[in-house]
C-alpha positions in Angstrom: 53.7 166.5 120.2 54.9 166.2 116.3 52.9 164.6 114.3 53.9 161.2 111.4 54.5 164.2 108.6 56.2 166.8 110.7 58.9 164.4 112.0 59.6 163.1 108.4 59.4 166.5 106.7 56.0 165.9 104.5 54.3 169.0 103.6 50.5 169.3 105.4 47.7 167.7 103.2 50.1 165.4 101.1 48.9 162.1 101.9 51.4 159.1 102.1 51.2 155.5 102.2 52.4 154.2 105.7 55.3 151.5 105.1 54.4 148.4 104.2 57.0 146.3 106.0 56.2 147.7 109.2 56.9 145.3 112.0 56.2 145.8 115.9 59.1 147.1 118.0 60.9 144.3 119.4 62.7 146.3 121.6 60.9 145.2 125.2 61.5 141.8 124.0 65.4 141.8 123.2 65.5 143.8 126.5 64.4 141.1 128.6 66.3 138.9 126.6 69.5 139.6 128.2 68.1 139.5 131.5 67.3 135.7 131.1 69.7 135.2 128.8 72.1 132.0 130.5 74.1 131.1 128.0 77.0 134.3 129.0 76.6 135.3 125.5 75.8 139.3 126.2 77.6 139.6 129.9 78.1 136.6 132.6 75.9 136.7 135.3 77.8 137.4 138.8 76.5 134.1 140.0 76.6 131.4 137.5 74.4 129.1 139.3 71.7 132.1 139.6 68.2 130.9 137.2 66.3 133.5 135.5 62.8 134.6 137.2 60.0 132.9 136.0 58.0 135.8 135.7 60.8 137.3 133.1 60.9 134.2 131.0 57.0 134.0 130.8 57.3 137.8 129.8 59.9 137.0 127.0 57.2 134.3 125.8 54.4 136.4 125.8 56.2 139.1 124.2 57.5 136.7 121.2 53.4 135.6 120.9 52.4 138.9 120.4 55.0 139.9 117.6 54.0 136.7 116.1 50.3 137.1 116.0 50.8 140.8 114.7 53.1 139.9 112.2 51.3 136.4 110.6 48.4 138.7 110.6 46.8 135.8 112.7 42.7 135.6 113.7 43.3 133.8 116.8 40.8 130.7 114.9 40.8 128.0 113.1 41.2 129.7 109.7 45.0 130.3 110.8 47.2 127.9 108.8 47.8 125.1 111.4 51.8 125.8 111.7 50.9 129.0 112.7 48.2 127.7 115.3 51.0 125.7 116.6 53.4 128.0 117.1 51.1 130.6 119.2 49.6 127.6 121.0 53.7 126.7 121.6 54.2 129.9 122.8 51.0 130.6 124.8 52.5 127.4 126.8 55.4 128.2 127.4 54.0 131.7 128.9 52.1 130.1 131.2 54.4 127.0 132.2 57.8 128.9 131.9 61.1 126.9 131.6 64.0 127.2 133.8 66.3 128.1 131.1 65.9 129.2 127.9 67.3 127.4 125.2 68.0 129.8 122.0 70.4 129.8 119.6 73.5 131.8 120.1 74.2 134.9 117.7 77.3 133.9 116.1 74.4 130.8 115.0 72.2 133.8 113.1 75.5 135.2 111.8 76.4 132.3 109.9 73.0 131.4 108.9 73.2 131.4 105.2 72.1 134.9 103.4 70.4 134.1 100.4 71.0 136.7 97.6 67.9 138.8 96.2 69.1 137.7 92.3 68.0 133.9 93.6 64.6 134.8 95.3 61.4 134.1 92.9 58.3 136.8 93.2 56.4 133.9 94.6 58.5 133.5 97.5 57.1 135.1 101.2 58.4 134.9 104.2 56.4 132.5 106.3 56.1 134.3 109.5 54.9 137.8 108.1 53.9 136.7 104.8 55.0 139.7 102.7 57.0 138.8 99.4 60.8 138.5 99.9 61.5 141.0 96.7 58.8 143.5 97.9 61.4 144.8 100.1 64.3 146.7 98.1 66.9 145.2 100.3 65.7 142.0 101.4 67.7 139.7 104.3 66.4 136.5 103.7 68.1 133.5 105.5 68.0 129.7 105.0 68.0 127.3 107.9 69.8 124.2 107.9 66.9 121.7 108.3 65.5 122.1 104.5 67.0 124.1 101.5 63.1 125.6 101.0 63.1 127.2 104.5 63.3 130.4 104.1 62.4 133.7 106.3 63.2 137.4 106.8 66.3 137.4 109.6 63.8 140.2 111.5 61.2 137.3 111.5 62.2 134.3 112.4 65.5 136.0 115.2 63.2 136.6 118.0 62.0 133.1 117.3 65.5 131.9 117.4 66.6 133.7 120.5 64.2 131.6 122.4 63.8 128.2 120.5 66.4 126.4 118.6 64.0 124.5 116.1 62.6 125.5 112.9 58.9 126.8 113.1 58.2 124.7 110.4 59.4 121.2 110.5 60.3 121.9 114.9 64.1 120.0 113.5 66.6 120.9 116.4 69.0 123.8 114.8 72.0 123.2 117.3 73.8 120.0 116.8 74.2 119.0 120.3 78.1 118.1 121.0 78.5 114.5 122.9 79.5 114.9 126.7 83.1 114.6 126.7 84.7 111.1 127.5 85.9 111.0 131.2 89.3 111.7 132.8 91.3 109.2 133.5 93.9 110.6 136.4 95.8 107.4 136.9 97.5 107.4 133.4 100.1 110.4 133.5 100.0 111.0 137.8 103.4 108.5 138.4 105.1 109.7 135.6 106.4 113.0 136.7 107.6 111.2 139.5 110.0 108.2 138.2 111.9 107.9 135.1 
């Protein structure tokens, strides 16, 4: 088996610095995803009326808590920044009490999620999920949610979150403006009129 330096042509005994933006693989995660995926977004599901497995949403929960803990850097104690105990604590629920369905935003949502442009990102400004500084990375894809113009976050961060959760990790403001059920149909207006003049 190749080594780090053979598969990225460094000569032997040069050291290098590992990347510094190096997130877990997500890949597992996005994977079960679409299995418990019900909004039809990726491909319908033969039966519509078919629920995901418990066991695969509990996995999708427990996947998302262990990105996040790896990511925020997190202790597992009380010296975590209290959002961030909330979150996992969120999460570790959810894991162990899975819901039927789960409720994430749709992608064309992250799509039109406003980009914010590197020029208008300070040096002070992190992403709070991994904490690294937004103009550390040369090509940064930083996005600001709806619910507050100082929300910002790495799309690679806060997606997975997202996928499963429509609120903002910060404030927990619902993303999705939920659309009022439509009125009801009235099918005695317009039935007699194809009938008489």
């Amino acid at each position: 088996m190749s080594g780090y330096e053979e598969e990225h042509n460094i000569p032997r005994g040069e050291t290098t610095r590992a990347p510094q933006n190096r997130r877990p693989d997500l890949s597992t995660f996005y994977s079960n995803l679409e299995q418990i995926d019900t909004s039809g977004e990726h491909t319908p599901h033969t039966n519509r009326h078919a629920q995901p497995l418990p066991q695969d949403v509990s996995a999708a929960f427990r996947n998302l808590a262990d990105f996040m803990r790896i990511t925020m850097g997190s202790s597992g104690d009380d010296s975590d920044p209290e959002w961030q105990q909330l979150m996992l604590r969120f999460l570790v629920s959810m894991e162990r009490d899975p819901p039927k369905e789960v409720q994430g935003v749709p992608d064309n949502f992250l799509d039109e999620l406003e980009r914010v442009p590197k020029s208008r990102l300070k040096k002070s400004q992190d992403c709070p999920i991994c904490g690294n500084p937004f103009l550390d990375d040369e090509y940064p894809l930083v996005v600001r949610l709806p619910c507050h113009k100082d929300h910002l976050y790495d799309l690679d961060c806060i997606r997975p979150w997202l996928k499963v959760n429509p609120t903002c990790p910060l404030d927990r403001k619902e993303l999705l403006k939920k659309k009022p059920p439509p009125p009801p149909v009235d099918d005695d207006d317009g039935e007699w009129d194809d009938y008489y003049a």
